[in-house]
N, CA, C and O atoms as a MOPAC input file, in Angstrom:
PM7 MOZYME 1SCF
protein

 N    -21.52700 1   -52.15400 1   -45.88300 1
 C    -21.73700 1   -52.94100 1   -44.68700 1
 C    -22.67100 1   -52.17200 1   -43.77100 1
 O    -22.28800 1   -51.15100 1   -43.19900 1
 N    -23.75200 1   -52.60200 1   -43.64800 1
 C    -24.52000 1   -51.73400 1   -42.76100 1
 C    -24.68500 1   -51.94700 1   -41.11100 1
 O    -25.33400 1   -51.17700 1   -40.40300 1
 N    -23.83000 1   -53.38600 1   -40.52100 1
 C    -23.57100 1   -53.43900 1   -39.47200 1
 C    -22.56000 1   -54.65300 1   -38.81500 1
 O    -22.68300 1   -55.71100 1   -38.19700 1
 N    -21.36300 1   -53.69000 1   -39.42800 1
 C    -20.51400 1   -54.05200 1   -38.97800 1
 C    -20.23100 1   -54.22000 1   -37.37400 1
 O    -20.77600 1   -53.50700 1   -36.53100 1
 N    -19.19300 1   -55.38500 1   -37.03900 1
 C    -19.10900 1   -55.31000 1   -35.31500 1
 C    -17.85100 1   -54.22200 1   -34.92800 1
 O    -17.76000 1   -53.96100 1   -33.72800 1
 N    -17.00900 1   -53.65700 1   -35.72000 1
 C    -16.07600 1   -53.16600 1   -35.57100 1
 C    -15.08800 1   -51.92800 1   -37.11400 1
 O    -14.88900 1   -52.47200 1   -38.20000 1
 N    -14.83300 1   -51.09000 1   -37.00300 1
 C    -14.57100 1   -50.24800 1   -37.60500 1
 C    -13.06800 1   -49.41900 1   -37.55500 1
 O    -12.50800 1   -48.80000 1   -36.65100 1
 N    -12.72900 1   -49.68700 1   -38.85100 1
 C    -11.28500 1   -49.32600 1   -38.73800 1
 C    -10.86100 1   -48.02500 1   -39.68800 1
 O    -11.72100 1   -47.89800 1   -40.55900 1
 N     -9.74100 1   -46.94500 1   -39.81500 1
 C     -9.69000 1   -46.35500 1   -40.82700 1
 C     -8.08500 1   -46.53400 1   -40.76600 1
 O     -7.16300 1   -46.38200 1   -39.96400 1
 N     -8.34600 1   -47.02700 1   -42.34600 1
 C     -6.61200 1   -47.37800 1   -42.29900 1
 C     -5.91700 1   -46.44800 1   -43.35600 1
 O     -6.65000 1   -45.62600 1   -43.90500 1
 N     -4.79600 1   -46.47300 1   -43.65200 1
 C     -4.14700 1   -45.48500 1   -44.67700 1
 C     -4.40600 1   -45.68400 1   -45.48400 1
 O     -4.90400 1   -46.77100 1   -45.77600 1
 N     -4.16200 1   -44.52800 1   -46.47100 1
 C     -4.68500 1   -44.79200 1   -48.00900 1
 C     -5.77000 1   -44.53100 1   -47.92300 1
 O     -6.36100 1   -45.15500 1   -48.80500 1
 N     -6.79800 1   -43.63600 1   -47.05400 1
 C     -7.68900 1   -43.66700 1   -47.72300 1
 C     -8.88100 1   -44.68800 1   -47.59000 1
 O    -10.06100 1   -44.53700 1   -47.90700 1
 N     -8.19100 1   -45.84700 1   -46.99100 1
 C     -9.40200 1   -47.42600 1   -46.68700 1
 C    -10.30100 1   -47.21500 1   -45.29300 1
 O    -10.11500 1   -46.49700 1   -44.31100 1
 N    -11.13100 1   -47.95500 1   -45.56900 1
 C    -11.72200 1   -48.52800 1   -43.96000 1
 C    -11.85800 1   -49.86100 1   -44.04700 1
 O    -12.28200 1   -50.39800 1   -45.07100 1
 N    -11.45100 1   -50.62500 1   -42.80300 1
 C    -12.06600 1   -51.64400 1   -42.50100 1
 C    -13.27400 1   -51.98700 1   -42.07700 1
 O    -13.88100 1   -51.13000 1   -41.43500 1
 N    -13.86900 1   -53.17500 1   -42.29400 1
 C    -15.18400 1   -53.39000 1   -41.43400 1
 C    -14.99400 1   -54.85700 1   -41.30400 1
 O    -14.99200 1   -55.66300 1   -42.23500 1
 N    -14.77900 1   -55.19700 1   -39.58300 1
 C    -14.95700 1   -56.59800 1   -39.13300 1
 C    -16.51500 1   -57.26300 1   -38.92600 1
 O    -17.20700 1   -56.86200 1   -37.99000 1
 N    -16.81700 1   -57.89000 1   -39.48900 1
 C    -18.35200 1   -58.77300 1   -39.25800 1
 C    -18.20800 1   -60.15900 1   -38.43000 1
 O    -18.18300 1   -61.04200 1   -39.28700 1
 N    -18.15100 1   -60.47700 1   -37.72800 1
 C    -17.62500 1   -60.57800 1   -35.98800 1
 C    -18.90300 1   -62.30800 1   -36.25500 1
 O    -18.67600 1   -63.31400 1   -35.58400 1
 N    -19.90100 1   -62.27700 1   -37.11600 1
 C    -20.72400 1   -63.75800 1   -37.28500 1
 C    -20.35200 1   -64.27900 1   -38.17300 1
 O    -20.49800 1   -65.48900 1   -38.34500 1
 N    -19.62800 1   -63.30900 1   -39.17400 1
 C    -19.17400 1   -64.32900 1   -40.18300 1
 C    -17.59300 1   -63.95500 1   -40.21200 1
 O    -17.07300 1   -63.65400 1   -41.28600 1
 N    -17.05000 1   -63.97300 1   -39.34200 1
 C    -15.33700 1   -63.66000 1   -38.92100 1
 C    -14.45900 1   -63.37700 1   -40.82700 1
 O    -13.53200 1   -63.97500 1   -41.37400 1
 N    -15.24800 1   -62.33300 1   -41.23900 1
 C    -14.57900 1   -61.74800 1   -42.26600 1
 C    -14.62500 1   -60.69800 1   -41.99600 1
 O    -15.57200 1   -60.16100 1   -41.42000 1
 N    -13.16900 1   -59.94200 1   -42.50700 1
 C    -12.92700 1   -58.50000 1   -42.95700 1
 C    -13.06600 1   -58.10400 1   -44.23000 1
 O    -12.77700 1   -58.77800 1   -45.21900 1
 N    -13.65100 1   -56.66000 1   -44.21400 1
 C    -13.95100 1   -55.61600 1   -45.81900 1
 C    -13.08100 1   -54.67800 1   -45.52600 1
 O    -12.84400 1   -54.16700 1   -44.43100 1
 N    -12.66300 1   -54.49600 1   -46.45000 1
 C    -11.99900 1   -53.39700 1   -46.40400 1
 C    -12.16500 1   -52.36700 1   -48.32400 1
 O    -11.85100 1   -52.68900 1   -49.47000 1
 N    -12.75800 1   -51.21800 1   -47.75300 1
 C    -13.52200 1   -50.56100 1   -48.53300 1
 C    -12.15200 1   -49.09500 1   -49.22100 1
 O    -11.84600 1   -48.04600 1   -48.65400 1
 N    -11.58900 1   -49.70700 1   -50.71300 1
 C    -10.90700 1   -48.95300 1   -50.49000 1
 C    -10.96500 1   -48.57200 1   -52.18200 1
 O    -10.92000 1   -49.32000 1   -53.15800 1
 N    -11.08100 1   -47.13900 1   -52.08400 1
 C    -12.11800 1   -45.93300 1   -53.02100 1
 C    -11.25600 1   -46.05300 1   -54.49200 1
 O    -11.78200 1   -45.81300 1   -55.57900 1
 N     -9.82000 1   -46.47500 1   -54.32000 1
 C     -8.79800 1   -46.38200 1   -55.15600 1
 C     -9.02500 1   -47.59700 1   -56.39100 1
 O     -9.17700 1   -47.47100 1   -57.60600 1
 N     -8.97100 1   -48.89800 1   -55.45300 1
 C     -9.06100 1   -49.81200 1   -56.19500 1
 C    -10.40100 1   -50.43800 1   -56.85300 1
 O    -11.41000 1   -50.69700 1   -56.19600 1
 N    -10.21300 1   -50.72300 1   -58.78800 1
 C    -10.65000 1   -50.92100 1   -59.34100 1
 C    -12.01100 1   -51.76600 1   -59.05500 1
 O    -12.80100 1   -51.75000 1   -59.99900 1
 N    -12.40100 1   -52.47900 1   -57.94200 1
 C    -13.59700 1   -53.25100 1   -57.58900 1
 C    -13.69700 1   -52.90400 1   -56.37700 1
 O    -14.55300 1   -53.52600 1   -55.74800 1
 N    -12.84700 1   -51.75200 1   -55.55000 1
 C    -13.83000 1   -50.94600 1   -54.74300 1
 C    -12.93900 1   -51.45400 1   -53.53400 1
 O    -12.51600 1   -50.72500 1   -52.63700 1
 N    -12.71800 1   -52.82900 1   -53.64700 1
 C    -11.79700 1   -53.06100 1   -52.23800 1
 C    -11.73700 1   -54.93600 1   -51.75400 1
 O    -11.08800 1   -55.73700 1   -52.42600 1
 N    -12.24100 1   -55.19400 1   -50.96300 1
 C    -11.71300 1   -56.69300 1   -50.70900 1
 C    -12.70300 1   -57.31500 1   -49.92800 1
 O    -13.67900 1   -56.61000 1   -49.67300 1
 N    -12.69200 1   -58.57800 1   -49.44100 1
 C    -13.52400 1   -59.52400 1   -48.53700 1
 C    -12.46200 1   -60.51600 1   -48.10900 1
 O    -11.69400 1   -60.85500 1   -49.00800 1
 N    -12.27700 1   -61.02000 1   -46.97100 1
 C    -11.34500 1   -62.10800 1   -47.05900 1
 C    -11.94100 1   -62.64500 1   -45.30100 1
 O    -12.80200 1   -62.08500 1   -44.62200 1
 N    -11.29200 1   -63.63300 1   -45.02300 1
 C    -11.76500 1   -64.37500 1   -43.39300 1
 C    -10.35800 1   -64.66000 1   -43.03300 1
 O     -9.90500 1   -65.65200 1   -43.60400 1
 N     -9.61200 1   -64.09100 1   -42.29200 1
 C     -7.96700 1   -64.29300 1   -41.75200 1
 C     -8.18900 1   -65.45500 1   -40.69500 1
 O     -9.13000 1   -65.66200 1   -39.92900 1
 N     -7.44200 1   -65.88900 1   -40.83200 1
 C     -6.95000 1   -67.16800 1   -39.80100 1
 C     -7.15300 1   -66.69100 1   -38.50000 1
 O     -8.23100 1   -66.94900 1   -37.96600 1
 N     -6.19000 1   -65.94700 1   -37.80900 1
 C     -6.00700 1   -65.57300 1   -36.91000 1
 C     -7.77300 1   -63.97300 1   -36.10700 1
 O     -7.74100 1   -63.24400 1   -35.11500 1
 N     -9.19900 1   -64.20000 1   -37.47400 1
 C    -10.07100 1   -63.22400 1   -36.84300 1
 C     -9.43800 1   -62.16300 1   -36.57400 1
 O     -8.44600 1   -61.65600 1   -37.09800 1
 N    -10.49700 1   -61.66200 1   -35.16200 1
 C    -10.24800 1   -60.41100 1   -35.05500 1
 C     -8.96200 1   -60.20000 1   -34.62700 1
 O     -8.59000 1   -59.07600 1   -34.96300 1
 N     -8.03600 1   -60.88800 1   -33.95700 1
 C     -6.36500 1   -60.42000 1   -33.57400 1
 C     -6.06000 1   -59.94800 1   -35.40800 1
 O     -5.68800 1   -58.79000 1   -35.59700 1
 N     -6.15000 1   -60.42400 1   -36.04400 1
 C     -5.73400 1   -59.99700 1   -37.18800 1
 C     -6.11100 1   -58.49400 1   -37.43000 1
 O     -5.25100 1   -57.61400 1   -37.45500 1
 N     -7.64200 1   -58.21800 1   -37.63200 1
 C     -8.26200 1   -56.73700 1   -37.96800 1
 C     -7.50900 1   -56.09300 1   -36.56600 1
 O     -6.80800 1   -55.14100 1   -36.90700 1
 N     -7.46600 1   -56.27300 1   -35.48300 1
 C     -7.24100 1   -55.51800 1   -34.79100 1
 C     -5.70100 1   -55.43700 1   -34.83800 1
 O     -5.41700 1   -54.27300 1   -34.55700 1
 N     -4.91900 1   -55.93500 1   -34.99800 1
 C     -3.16400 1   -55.58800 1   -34.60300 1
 C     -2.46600 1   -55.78000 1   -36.27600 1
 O     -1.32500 1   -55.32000 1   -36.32900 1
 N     -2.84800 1   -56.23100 1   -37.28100 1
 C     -2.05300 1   -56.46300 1   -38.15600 1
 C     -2.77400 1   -55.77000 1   -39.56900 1
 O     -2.29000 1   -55.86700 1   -40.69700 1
 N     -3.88900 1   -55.13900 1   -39.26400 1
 C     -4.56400 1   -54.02500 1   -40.64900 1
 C     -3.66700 1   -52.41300 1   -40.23400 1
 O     -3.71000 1   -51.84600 1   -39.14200 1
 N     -2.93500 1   -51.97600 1   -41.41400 1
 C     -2.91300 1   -50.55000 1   -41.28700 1
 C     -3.10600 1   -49.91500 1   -42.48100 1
 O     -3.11400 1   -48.68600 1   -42.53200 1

């Protein structure tokens, strides 16, 4: 993600990255087999911000 609106480091090892135009979260995590995830939560950024750890 080269510009993300927001930046998270969560356990395990992950980071988040919120993209704030297209209200999806990445989450970049080194462990898992395809590297990590993409998804668009219902609830946006209240979600990345209070319910990612």
């Amino acid at each position: 993600m080269s510009n993300p609106s927001n930046v998270r480091v969560l356990r395990y090892n992950r980071v988040a990255y919120w993209h704030e135009s297209t209200g999806s979260v990445i989450i970049r995590n080194p462990k898992a087999v395809g590297g990590g995830t993409v998804f668009k939560p219902k609830n946006g950024i209240n979600y990345f911000l209070e319910e990612l750890f």
